[in-house]
ChimeraX commands (.cxc) that place a marker at each C-alpha (Angstrom):
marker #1 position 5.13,-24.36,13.58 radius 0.5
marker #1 position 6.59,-22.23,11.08 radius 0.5
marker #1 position 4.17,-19.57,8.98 radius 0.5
marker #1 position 5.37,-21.01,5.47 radius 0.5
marker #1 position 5.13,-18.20,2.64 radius 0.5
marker #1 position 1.50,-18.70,0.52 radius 0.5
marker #1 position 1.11,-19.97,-2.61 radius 0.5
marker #1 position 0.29,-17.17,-5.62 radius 0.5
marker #1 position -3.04,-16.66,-6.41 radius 0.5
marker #1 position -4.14,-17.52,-2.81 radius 0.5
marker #1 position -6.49,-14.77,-1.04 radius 0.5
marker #1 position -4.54,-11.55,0.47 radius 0.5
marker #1 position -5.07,-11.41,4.18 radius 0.5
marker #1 position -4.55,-8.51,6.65 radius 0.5
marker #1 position -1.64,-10.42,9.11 radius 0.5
marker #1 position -0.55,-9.03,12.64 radius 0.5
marker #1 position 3.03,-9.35,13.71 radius 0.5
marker #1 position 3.63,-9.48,17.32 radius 0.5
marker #1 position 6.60,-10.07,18.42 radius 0.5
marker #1 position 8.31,-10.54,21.65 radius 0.5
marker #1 position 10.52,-12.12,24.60 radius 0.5
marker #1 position 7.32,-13.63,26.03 radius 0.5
marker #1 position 9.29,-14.08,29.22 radius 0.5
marker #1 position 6.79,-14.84,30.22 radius 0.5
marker #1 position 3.40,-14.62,28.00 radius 0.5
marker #1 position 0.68,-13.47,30.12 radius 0.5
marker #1 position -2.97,-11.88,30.19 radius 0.5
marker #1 position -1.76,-8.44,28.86 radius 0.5
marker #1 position -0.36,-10.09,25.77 radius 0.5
marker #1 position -3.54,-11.74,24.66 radius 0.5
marker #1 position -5.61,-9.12,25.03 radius 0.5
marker #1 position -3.90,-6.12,23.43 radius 0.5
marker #1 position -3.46,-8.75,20.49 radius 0.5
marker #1 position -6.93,-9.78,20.36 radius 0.5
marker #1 position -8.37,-6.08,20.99 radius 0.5
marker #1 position -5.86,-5.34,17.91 radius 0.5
marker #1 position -7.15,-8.23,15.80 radius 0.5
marker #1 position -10.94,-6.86,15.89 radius 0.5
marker #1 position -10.14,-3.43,15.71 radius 0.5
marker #1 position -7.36,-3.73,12.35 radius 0.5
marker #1 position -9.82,-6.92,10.91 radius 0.5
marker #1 position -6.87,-8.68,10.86 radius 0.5
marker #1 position -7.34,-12.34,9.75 radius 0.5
marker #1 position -4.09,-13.78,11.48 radius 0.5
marker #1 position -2.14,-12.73,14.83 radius 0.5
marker #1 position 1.38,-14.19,14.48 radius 0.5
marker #1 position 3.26,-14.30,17.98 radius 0.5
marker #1 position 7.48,-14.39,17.36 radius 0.5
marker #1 position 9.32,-14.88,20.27 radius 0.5
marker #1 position 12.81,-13.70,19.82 radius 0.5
marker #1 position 15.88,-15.80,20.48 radius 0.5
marker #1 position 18.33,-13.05,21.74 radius 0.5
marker #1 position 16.15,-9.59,22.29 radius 0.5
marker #1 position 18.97,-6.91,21.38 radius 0.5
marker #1 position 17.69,-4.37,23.95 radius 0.5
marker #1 position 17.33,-7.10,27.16 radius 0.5
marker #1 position 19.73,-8.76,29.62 radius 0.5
marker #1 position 20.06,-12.47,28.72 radius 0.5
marker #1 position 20.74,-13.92,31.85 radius 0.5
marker #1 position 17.48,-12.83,32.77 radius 0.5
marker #1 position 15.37,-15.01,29.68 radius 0.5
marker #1 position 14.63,-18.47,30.30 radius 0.5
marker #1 position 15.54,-20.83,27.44 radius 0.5
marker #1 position 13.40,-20.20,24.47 radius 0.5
marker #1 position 12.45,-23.81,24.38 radius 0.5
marker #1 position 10.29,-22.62,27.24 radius 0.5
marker #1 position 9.25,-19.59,26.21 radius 0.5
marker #1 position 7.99,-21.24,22.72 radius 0.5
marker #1 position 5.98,-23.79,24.43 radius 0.5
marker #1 position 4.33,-21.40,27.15 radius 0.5
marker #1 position 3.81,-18.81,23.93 radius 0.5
marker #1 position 1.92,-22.42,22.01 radius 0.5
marker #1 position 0.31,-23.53,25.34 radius 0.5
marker #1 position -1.62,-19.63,26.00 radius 0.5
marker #1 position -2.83,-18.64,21.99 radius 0.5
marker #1 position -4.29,-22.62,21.58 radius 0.5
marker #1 position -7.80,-21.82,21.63 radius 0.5
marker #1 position -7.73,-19.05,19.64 radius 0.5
marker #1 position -8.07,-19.88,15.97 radius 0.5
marker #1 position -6.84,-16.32,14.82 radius 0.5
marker #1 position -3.49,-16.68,16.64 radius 0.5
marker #1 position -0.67,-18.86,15.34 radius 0.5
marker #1 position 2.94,-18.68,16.09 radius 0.5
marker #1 position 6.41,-18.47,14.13 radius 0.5
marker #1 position 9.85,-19.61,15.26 radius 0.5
marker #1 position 11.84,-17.09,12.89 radius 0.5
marker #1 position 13.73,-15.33,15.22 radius 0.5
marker #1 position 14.67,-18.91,17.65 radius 0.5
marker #1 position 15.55,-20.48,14.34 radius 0.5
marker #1 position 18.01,-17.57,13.01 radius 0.5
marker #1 position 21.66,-17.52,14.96 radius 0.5
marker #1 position 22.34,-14.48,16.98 radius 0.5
marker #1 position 20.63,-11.28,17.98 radius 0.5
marker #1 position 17.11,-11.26,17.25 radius 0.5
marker #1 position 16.15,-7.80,15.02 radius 0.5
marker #1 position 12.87,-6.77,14.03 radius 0.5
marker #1 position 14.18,-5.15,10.38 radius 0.5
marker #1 position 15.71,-9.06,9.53 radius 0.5
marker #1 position 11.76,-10.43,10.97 radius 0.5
marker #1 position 10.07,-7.94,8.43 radius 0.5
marker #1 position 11.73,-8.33,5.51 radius 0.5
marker #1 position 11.40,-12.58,5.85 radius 0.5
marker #1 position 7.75,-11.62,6.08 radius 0.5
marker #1 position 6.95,-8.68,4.27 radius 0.5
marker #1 position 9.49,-9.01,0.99 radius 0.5
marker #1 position 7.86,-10.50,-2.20 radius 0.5
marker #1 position 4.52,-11.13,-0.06 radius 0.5
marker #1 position 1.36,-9.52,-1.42 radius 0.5
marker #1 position -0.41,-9.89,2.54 radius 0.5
marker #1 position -1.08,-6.79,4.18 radius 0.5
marker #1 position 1.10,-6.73,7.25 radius 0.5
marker #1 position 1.13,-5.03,10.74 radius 0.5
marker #1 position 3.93,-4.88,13.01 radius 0.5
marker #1 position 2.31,-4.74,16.26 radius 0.5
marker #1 position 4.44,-3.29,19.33 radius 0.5
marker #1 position 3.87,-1.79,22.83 radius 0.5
marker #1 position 4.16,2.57,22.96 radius 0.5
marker #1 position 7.17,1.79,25.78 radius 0.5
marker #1 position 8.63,-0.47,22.60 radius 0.5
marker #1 position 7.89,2.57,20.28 radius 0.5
marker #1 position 9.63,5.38,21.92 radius 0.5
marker #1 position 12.92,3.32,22.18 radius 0.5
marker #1 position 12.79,2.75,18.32 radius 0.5
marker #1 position 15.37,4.96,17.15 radius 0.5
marker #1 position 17.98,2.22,18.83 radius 0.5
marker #1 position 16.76,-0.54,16.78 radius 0.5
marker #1 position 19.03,-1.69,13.93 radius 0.5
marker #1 position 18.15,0.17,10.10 radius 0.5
marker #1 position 14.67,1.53,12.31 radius 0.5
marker #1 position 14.08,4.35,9.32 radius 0.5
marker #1 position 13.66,1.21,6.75 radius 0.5
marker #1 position 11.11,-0.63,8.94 radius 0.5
marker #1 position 8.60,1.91,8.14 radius 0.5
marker #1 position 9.18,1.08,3.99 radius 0.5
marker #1 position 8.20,-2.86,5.15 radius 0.5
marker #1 position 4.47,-2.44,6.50 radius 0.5
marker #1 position 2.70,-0.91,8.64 radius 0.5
marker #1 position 2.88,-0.13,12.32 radius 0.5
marker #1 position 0.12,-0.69,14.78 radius 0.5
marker #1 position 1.75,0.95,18.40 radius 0.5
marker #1 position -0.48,-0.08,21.20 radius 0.5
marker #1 position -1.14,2.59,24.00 radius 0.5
marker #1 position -2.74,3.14,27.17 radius 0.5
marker #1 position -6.36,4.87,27.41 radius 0.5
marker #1 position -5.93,8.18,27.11 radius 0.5
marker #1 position -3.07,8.72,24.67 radius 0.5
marker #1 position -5.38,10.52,21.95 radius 0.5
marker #1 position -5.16,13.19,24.51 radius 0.5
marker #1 position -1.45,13.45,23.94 radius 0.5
marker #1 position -0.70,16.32,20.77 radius 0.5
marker #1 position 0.14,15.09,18.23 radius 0.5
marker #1 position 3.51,17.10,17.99 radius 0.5
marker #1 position 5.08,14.92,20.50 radius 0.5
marker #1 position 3.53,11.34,19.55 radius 0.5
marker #1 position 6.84,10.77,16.87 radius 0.5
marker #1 position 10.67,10.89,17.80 radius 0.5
marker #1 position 12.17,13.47,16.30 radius 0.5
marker #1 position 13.93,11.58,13.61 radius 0.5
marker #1 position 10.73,10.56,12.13 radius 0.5
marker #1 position 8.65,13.29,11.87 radius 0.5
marker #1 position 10.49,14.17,8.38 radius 0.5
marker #1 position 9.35,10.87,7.09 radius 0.5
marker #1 position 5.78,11.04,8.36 radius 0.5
marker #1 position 2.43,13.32,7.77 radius 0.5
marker #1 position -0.51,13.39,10.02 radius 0.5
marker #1 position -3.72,12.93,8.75 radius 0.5
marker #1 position -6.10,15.04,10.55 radius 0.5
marker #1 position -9.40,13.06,8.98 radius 0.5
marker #1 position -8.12,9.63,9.73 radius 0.5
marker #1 position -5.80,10.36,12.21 radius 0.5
marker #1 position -3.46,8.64,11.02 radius 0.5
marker #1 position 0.27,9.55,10.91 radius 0.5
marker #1 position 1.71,7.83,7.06 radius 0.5
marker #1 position 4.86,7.46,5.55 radius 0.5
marker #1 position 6.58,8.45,2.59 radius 0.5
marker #1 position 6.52,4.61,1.55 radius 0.5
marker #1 position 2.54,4.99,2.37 radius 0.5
marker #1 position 2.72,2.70,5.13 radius 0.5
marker #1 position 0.97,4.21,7.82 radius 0.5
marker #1 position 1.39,4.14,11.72 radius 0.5
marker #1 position -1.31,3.79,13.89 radius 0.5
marker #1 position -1.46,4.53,17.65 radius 0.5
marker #1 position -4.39,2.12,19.30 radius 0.5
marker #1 position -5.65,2.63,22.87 radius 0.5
marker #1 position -6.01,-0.41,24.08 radius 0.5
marker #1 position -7.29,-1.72,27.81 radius 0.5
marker #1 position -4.60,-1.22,30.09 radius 0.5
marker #1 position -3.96,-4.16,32.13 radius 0.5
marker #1 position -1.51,-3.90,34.71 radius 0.5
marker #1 position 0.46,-6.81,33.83 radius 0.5
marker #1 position 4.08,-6.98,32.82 radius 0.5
marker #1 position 6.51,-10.22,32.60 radius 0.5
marker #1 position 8.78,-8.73,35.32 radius 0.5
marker #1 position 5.97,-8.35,37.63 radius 0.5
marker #1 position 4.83,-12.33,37.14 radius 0.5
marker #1 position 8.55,-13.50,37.13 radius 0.5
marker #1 position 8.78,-11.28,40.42 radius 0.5
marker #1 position 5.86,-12.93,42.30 radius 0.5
marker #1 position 6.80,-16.39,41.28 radius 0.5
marker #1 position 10.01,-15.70,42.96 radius 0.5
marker #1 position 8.61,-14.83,45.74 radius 0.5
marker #1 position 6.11,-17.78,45.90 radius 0.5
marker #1 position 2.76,-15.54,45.43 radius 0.5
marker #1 position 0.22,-16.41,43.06 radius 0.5
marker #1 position 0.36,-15.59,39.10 radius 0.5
marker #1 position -3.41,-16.51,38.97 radius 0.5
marker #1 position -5.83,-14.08,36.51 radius 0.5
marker #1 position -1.64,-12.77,34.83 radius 0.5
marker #1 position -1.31,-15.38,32.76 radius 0.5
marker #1 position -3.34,-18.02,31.50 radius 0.5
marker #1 position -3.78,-21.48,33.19 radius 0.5
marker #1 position -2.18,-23.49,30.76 radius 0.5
marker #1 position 1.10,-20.84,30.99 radius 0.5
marker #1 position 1.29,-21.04,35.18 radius 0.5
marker #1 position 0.74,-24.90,35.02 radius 0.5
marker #1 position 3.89,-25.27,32.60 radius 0.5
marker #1 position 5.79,-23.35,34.67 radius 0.5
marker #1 position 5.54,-24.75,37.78 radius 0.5
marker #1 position 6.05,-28.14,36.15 radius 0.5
marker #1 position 9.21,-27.19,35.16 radius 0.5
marker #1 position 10.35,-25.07,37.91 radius 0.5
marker #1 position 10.58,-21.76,35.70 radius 0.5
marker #1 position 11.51,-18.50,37.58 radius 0.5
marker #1 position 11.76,-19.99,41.01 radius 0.5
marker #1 position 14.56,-18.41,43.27 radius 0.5
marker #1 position 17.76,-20.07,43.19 radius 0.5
marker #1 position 20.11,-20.31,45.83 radius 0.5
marker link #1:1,2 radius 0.2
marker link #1:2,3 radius 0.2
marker link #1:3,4 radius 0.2
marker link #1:4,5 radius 0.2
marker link #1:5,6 radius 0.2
marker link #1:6,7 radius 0.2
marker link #1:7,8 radius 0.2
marker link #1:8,9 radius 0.2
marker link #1:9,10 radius 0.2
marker link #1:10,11 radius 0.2
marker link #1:11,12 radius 0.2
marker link #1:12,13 radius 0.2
marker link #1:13,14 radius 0.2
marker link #1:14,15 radius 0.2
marker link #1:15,16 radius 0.2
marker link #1:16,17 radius 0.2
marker link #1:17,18 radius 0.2
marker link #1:18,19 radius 0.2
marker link #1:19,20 radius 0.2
marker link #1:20,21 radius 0.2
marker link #1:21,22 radius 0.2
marker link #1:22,23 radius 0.2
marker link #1:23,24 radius 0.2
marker link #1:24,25 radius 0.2
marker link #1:25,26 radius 0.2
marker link #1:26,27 radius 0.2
marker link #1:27,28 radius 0.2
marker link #1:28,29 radius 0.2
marker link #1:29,30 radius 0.2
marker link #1:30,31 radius 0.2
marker link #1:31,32 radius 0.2
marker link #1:32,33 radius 0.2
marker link #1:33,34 radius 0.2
marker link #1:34,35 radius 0.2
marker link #1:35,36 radius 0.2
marker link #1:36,37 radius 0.2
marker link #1:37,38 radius 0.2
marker link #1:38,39 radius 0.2
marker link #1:39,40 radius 0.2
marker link #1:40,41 radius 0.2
marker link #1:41,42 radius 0.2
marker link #1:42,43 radius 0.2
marker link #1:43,44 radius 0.2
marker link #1:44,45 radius 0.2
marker link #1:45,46 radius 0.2
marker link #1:46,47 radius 0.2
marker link #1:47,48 radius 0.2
marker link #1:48,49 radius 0.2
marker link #1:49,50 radius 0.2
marker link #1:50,51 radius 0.2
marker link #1:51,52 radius 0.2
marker link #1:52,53 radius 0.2
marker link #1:53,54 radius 0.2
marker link #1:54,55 radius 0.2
marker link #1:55,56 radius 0.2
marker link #1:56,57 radius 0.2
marker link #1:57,58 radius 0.2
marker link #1:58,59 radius 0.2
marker link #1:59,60 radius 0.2
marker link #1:60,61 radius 0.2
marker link #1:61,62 radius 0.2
marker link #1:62,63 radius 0.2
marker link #1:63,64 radius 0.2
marker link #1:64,65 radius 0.2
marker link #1:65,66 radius 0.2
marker link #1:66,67 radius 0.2
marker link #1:67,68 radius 0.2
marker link #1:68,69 radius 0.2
marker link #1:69,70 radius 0.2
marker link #1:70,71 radius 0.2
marker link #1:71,72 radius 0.2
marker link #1:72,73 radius 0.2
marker link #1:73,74 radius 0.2
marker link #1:74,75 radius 0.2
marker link #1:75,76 radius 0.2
marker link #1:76,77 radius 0.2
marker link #1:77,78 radius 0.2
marker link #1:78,79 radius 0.2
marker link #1:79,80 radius 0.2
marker link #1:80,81 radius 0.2
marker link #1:81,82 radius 0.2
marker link #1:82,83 radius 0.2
marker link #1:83,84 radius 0.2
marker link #1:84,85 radius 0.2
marker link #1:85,86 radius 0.2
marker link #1:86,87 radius 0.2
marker link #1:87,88 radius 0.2
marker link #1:88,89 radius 0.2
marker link #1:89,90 radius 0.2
marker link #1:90,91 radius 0.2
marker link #1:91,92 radius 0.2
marker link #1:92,93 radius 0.2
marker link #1:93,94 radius 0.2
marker link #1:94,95 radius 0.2
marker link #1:95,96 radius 0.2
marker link #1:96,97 radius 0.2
marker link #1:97,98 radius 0.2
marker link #1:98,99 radius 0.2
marker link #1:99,100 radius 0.2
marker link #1:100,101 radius 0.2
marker link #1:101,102 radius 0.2
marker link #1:102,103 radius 0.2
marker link #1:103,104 radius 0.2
marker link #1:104,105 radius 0.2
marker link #1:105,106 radius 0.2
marker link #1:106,107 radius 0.2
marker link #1:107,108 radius 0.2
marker link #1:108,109 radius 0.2
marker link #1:109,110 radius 0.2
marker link #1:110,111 radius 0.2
marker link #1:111,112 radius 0.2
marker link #1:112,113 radius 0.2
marker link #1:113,114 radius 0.2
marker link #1:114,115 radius 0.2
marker link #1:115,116 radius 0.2
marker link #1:116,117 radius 0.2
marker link #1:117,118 radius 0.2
marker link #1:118,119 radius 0.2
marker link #1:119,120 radius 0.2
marker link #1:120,121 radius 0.2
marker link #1:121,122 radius 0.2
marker link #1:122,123 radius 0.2
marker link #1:123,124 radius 0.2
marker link #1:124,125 radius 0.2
marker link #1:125,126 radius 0.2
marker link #1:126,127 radius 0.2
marker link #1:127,128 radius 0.2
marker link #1:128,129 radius 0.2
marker link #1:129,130 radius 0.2
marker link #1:130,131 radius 0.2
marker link #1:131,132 radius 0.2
marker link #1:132,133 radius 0.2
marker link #1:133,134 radius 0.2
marker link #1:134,135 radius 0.2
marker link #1:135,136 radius 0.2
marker link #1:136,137 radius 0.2
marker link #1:137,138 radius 0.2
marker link #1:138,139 radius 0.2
marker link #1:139,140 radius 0.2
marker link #1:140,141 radius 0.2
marker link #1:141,142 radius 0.2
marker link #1:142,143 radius 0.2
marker link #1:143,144 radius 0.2
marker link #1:144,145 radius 0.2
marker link #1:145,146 radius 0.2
marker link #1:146,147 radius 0.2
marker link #1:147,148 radius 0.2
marker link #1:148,149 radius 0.2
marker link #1:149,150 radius 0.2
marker link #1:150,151 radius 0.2
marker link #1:151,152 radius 0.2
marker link #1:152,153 radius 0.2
marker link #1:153,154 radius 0.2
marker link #1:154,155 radius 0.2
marker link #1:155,156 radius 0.2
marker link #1:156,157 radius 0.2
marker link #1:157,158 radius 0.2
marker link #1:158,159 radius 0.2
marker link #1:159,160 radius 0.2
marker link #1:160,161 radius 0.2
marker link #1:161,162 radius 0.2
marker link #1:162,163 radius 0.2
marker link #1:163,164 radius 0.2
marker link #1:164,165 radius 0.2
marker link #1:165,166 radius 0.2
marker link #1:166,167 radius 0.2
marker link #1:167,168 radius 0.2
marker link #1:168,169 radius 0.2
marker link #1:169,170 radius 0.2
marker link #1:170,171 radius 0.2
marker link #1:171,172 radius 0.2
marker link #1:172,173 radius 0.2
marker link #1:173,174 radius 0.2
marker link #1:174,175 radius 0.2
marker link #1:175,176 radius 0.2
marker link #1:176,177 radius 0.2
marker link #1:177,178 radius 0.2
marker link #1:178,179 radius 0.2
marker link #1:179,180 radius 0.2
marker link #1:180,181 radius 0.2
marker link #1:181,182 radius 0.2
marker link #1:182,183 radius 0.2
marker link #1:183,184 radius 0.2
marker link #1:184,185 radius 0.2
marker link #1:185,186 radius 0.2
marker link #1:186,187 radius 0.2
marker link #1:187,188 radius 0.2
marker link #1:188,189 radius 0.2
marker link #1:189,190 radius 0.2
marker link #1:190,191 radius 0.2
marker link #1:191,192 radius 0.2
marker link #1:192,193 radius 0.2
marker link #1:193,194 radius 0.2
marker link #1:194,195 radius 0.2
marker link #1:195,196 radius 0.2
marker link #1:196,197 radius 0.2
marker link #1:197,198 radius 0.2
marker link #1:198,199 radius 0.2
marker link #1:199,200 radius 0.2
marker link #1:200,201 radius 0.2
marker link #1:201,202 radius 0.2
marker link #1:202,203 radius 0.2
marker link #1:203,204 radius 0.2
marker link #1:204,205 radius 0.2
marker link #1:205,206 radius 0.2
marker link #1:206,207 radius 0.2
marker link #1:207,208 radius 0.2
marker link #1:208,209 radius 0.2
marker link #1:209,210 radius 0.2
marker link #1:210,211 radius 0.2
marker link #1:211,212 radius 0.2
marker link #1:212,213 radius 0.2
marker link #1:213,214 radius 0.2
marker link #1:214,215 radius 0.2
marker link #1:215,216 radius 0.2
marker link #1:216,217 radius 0.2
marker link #1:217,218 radius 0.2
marker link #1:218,219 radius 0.2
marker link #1:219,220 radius 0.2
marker link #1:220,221 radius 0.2
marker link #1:221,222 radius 0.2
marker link #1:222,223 radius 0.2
marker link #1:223,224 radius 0.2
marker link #1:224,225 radius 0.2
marker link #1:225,226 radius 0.2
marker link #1:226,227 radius 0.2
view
């Protein structure tokens, strides 16, 4: 279902945007956005797979009719989670700046782009990346023991004119006044190449991804090794 833009007058919420290739979802997914959704208060998680991921080989992604379904079929029984078909409904490449503004532009929410530190650190290739920080903020997700890491080197070096660290919060914000957070999360070692990888190979995907997710996929013969 599409997240249709709120009446005026309605209450402002604190929304999470997560998006992704969800090639597929799995366990790491759900948790980083529901350790995200307690920590931020956020009242709404809103998962986006993207049609055509700039950054990713396409032969590699499964139709997104799939990847929608698995994405509906794992977030069901969680009332804070919802989903938006933006980026599969919009023709070609699928950028997060185009995402943000159909969100963020004339809204009075509170939004949070959500997005993995290995996401993060490629930023600087993604399309109009200095404007994304004028849109909302930025939650980056990170592995246990990244407040260790000084805080010199947490930015690319394009940014840092555009950003001041607050040493009370600890909080790096913007010159829009967006701010960025970094957010260990549990580390889970789970990735979508690693489940695509062992479905190949015929192993089990039990306790990666959710049982709704590995029953769709075998159904449907997703990932299995051609030849």
């Amino acid at each position: 279902m599409e997240i249709e833009k709120k009446a005026a007058g309605s209450k402002k919420k604190r929304i999470g945007l997560f998006g992704g290739t969800y090639n597929p979802i799995h366990l790491g997914h759900l948790r980083g956005a529901e350790e995200i959704r307690e920590a931020f208060h956020l009242d709404e998680v809103i998962f986006i797979p993207s049609a055509i991921p700039p950054h990713k080989l396409t032969e590699e992604i499964i139709d997104a009719k799939h990847r929608l379904e698995m994405v509906k079929l794992a977030i069901a029984s969680n009332p804070f989670f919802s989903i938006s078909e933006i980026e599969l409904s919009r023709p070609g490449k699928s950028y997060s700046i185009d995402t943000l503004r159909h969100f963020c532009e004339g809204r009075t929410d509170t939004f949070f782009f959500i997005l993995g530190r290995d996401a993060f650190v490629e930023i600087e290739t993604w399309k109009d990346f200095q404007n994304l920080f004028t849109l909302c903020h930025f939650i980056v997700m990170a592995r246990p023991g990244f407040q260790k890491t000084p805080v010199a080197s947490q930015l690319p070096t394009s940014l840092t004119s555009a950003f001041q660290y607050d040493l009370e919060t600890k909080v790096w914000v913007h010159v829009s006044g967006y701010h960025l957070h970094f957010k260990e999360i549990s580390f889970l070692d789970i990735s979508s190449t690693k489940v695509r990888e062992l479905i190949e190979r015929g192993e089990s995907v039990r306790y990666f991804i959710p049982p709704e997710t590995e029953a769709y996929i075998h159904k449907h013969g997703l990932y299995r090794k051609r030849g």
